[in-house]
C-alpha positions as CSV (number, residue, x, y, z in Angstrom):
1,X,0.0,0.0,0.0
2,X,1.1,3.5,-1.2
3,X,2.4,5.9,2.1
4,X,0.4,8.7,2.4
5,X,2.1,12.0,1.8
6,X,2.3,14.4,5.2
7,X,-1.4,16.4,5.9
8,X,-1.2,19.9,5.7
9,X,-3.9,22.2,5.0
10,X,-2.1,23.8,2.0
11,X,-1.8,20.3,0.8
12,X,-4.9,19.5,1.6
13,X,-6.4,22.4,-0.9
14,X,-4.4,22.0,-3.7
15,X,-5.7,18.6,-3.6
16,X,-8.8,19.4,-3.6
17,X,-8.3,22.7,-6.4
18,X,-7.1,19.4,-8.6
19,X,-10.4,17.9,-8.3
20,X,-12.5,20.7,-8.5
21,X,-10.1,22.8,-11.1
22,X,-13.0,22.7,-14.0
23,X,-15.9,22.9,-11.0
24,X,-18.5,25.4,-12.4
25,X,-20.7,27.1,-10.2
26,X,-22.6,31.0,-9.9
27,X,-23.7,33.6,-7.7
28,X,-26.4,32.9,-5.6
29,X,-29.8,35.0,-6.7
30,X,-33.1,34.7,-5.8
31,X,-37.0,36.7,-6.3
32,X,-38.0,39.1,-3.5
33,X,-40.5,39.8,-2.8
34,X,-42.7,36.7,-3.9
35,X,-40.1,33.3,-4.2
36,X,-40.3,32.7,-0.2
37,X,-36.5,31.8,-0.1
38,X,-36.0,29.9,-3.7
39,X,-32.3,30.0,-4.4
40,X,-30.7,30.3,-8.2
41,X,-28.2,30.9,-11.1
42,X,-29.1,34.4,-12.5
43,X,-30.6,33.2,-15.8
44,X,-33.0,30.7,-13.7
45,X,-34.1,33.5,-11.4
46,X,-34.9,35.4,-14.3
47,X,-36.9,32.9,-15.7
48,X,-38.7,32.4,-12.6
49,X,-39.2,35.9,-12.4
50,X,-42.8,37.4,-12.6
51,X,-43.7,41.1,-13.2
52,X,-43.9,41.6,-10.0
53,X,-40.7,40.2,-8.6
54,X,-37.1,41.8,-8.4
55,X,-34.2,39.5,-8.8
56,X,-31.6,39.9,-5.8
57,X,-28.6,38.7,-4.8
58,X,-25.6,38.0,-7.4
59,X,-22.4,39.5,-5.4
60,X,-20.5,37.7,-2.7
61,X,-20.8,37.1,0.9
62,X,-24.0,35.7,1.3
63,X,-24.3,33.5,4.0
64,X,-25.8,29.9,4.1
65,X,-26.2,27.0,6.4
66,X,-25.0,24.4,3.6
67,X,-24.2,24.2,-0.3
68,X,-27.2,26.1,-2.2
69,X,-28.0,24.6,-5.6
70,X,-30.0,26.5,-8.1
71,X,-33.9,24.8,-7.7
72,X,-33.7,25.0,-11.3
73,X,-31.0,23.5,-13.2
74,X,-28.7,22.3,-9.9
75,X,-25.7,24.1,-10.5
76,X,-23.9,25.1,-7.4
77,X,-24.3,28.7,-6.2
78,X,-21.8,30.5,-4.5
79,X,-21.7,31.6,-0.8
80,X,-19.8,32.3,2.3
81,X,-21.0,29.3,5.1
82,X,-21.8,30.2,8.3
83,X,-19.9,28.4,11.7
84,X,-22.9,25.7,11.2
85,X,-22.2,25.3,7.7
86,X,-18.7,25.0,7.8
87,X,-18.9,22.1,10.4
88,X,-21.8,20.6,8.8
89,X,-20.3,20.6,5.0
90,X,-17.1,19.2,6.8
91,X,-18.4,16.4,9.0
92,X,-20.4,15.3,5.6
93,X,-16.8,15.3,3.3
94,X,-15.4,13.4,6.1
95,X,-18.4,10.5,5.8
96,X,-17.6,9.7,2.2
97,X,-15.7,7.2,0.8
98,X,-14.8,9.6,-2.0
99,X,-14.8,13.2,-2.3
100,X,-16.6,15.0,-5.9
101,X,-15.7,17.4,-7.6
102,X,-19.0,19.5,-5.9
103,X,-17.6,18.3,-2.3
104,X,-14.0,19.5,-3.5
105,X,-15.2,22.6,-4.3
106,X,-17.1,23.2,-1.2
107,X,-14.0,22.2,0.6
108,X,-11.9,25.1,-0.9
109,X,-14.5,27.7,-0.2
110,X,-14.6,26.7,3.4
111,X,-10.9,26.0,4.0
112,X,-9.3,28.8,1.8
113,X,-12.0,31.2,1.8
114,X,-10.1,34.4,3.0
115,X,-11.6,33.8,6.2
116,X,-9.6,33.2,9.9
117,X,-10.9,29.9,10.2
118,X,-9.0,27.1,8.8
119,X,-6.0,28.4,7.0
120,X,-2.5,27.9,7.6
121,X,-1.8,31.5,6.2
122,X,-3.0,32.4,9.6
123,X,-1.3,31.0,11.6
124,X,-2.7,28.4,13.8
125,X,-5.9,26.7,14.0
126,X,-7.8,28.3,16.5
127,X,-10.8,28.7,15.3
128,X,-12.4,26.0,14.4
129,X,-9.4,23.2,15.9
130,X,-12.0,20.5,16.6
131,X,-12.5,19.9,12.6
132,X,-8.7,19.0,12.1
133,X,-8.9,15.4,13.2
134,X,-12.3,15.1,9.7
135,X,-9.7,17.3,7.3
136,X,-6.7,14.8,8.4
137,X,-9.4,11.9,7.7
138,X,-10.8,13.7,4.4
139,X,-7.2,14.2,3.4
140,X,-6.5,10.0,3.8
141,X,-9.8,10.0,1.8
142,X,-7.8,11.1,-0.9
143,X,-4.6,9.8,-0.6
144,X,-6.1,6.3,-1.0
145,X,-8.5,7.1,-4.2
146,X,-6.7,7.9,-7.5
147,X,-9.7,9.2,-9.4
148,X,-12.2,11.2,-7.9
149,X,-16.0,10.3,-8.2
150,X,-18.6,12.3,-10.6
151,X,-20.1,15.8,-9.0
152,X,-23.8,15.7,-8.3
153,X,-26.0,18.3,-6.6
């Protein structure tokens, strides 16, 4: 059995920036005032869009609990995760057997966001030090799978 290179978070990403290096995903809109929290691509929303309704959203920082889909088509939308989504979206990368491209990509946004949370570029691990021992386990994950598995919604 092959040895498992060294875990470190920088590692860790630009293993996961491999899988998910042709990842496509948008900015997260949605109808206000009438769609009661439906959550989509741009050209969805406007779709969905009545007379009535204004399409929102589109620029970056909005918060969600987990990975937002469009309703729509299903492509991934983009947001920042909240402390509950970060450890939810981890705990669930660290169940599989194999992470997807979708997973991978989540993964980067939460780990290499910009954000003091998880990055080695700041220094320590502070933040959120109790999801280490699930990255070190998603990061064997990987080691031990040569191909990553197809990205689904």
């Amino acid at each position: 059995m092959p040895r498992i290179p060294k875990f470190t978070l920088d590692a860790l990403i630009g293993r996961l920036r491999d899988i998910s290096r042709d990842f496509r995903s948008e900015p997260l809109h949605w109808l206000n005032p009438g769609d009661c929290g439906g959550s989509y691509c741009r050209a969805c929303c406007a779709r969905a869009a009545s007379s009535e309704d204004m399409i929102d959203g589109g620029w970056g920082g909005i918060e969600c609990d987990l990975q937002e889909f469009c309703e729509t088509c299903g492509v991934a939308l983009e947001c920042s995760f909240t402390n509950y989504g970060v450890i939810e979206e981890v705990h669930s990368a660290a169940e599989l057997d194999a992470i997807d491209p979708t997973t991978a990509w989540t993964l980067v946004r939460i780990i290499d966001c910009g954000y003091p949370r998880l990055t080695e570029s700041c220094g320590d691990f502070r933040y959120m030090p109790e999801l280490l021992p699930e990255l070190k386990k998603i990061w064997k994950s990987l080691n031990s799978h040569t191909e990553p598995t197809e990205s689904h919604p």
